[in-house]
C-alpha positions as CSV (number, residue, x, y, z in Angstrom):
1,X,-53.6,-74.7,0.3
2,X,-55.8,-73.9,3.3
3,X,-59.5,-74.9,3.0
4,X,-60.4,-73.2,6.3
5,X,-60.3,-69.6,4.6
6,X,-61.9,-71.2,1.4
7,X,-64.6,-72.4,3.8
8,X,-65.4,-68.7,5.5
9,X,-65.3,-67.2,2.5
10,X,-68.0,-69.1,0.5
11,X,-70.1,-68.5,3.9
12,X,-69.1,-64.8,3.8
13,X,-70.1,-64.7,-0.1
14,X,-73.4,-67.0,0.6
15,X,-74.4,-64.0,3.7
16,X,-73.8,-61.2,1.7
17,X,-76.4,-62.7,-1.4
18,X,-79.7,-62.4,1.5
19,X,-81.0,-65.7,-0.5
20,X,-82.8,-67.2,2.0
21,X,-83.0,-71.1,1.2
22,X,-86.1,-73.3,2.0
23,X,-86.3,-77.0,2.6
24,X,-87.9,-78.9,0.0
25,X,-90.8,-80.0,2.3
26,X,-91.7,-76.6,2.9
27,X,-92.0,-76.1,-1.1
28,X,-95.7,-77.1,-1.4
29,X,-96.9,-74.5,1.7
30,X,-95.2,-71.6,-0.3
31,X,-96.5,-72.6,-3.7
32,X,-99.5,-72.7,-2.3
33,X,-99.6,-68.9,-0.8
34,X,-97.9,-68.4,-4.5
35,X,-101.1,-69.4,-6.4
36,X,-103.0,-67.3,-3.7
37,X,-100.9,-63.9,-4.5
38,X,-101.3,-65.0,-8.2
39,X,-105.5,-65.5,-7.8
40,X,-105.4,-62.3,-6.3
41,X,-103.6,-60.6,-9.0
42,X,-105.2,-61.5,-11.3
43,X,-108.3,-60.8,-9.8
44,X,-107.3,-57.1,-9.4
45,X,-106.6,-56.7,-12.9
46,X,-109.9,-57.9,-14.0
47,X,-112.1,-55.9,-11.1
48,X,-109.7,-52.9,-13.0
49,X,-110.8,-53.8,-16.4
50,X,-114.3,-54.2,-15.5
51,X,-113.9,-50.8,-13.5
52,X,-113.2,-49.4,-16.7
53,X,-115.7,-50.4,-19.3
54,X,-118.0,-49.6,-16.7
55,X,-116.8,-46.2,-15.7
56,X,-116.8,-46.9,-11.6
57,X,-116.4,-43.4,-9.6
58,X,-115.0,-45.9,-6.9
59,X,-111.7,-45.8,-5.3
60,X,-110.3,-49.2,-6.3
61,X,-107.7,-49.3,-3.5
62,X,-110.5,-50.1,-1.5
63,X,-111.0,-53.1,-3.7
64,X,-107.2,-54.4,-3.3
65,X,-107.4,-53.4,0.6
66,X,-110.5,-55.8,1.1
67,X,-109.4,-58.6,-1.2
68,X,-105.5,-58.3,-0.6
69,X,-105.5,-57.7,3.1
70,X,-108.3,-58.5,4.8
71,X,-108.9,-61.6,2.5
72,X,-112.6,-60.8,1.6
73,X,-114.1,-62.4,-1.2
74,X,-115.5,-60.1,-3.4
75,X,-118.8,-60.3,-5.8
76,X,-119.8,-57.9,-8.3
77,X,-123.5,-57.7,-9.9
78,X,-124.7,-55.7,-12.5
79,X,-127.1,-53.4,-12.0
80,X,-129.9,-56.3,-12.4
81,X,-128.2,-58.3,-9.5
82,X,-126.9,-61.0,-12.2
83,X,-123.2,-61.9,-10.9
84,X,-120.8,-60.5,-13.6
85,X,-117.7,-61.1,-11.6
86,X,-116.6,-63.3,-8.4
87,X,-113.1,-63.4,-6.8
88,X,-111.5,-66.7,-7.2
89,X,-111.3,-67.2,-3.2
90,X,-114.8,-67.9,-3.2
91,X,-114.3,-71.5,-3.7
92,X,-112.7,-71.5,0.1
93,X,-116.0,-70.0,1.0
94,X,-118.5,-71.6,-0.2
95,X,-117.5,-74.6,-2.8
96,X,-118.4,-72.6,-6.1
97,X,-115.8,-71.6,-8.4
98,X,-116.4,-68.1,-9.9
99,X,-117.1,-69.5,-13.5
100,X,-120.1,-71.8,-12.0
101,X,-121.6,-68.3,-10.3
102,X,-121.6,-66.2,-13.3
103,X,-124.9,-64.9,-14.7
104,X,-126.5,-66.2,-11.2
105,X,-128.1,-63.8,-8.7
106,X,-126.8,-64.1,-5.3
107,X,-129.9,-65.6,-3.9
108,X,-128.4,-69.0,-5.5
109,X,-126.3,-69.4,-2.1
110,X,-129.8,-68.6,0.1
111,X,-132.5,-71.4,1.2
112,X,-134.7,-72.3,4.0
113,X,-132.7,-71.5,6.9
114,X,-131.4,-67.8,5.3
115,X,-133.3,-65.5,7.6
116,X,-136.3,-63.0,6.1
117,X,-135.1,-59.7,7.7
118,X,-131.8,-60.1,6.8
119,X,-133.2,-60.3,3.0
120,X,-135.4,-57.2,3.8
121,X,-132.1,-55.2,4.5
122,X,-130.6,-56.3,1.7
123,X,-133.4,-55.7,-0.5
124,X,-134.5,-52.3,1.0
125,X,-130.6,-51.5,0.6
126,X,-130.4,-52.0,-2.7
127,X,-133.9,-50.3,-3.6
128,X,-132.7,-47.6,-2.2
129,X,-129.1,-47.7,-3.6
130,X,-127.6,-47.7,-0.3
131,X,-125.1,-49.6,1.4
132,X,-125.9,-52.3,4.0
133,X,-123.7,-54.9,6.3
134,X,-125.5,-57.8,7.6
135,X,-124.9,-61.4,8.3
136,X,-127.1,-64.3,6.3
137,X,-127.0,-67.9,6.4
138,X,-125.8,-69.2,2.9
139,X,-125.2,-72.8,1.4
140,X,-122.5,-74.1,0.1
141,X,-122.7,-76.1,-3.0
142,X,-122.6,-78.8,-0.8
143,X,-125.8,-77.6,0.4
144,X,-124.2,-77.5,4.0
145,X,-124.7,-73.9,5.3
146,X,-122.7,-71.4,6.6
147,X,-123.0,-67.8,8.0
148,X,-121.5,-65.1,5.6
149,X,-120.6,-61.4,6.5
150,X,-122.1,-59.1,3.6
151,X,-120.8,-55.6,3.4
152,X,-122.9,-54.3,0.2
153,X,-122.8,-51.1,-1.7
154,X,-124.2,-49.9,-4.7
155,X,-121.3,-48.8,-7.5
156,X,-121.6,-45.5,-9.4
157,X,-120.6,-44.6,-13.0
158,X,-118.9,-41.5,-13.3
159,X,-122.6,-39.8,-14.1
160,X,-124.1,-40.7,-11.0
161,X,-125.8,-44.0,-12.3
162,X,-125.8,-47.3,-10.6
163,X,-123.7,-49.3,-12.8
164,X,-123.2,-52.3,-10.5
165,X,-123.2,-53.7,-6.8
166,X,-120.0,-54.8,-5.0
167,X,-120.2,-57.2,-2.0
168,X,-117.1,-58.1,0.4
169,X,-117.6,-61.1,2.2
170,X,-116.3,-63.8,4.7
171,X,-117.5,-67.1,6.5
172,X,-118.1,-65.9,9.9
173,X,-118.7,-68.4,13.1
């Protein structure tokens, strides 16, 4: 019996499978980008469901192109500004998981050194149900602070009606 054409064909067969194998130490770095296509999963299928009950005239690719590919975290208030919804990347952000933001306005993450006329945007924006992008100085629940990239908008129900407000963020340097 030959074992040299045993040999090539078991690596023929193991070629032909396009298994790629991974060595056990790098196990833990893809689990890790696992959980995060997971948390973003299931993310999108709550922003959906809460799209729904609420009736959003909003093109939710938008919503999976922001959180998905550009890695924004995204908050979601109701028409009141209470937080109804936070993506669970948040924590990387700013220390808060979304279950501890819930029912919160977002002036939770602001304090003495979040700067006036950046709230005046905001707040004019959202008086006026108008977008706005701005940069603010936020805390952490640390209390350490950070400087966060807002891009705000109001969110419409199928009627015309403001229904909620969506926020894409990021820590910025």
């Amino acid at each position: 019996m030959d074992i040299g054409n045993y040999d090539d064909a078991i690596r023929k067969f193991h070629k032909s499978l396009d298994i790629k194998p991974l060595p056990i130490s790098s196990w833990d770095f893809y689990a890790v980008n696992f959980d995060k296509k997971c948390d973003e999963v299931n993310d999108l299928k709550s922003l959906s469901r809460l799209a729904k009950e609420n009736s959003w005239a909003f093109n939710q690719n938008v919503i999976k192109e922001e959180l998905q590919d550009k890695g924004h975290v995204i908050v979601i208030t109701d028409a009141k500004l209470n937080i109804v919804y936070a993506t669970k990347n948040i924590w990387q952000m700013n220390g808060y998981k979304p279950e501890q933001i819930i029912g919160n306005k977002p002036k939770m993450f602001q304090g003495e050194k979040t700067c006036k006329k950046s709230l005046n945007l905001i707040s004019s924006a959202i008086k006026e149900q108008r977008s706005f992008e701005t940069i603010v100085t936020n805390y952490r629940k640390d209390g350490s602070t950070y400087k966060c990239w807002i891009h705000g908008q109001p969110v419409l129900d199928n009627k015309g009606k403001v229904v909620n407000f969506i926020a894409f963020e990021r820590e910025v340097a």
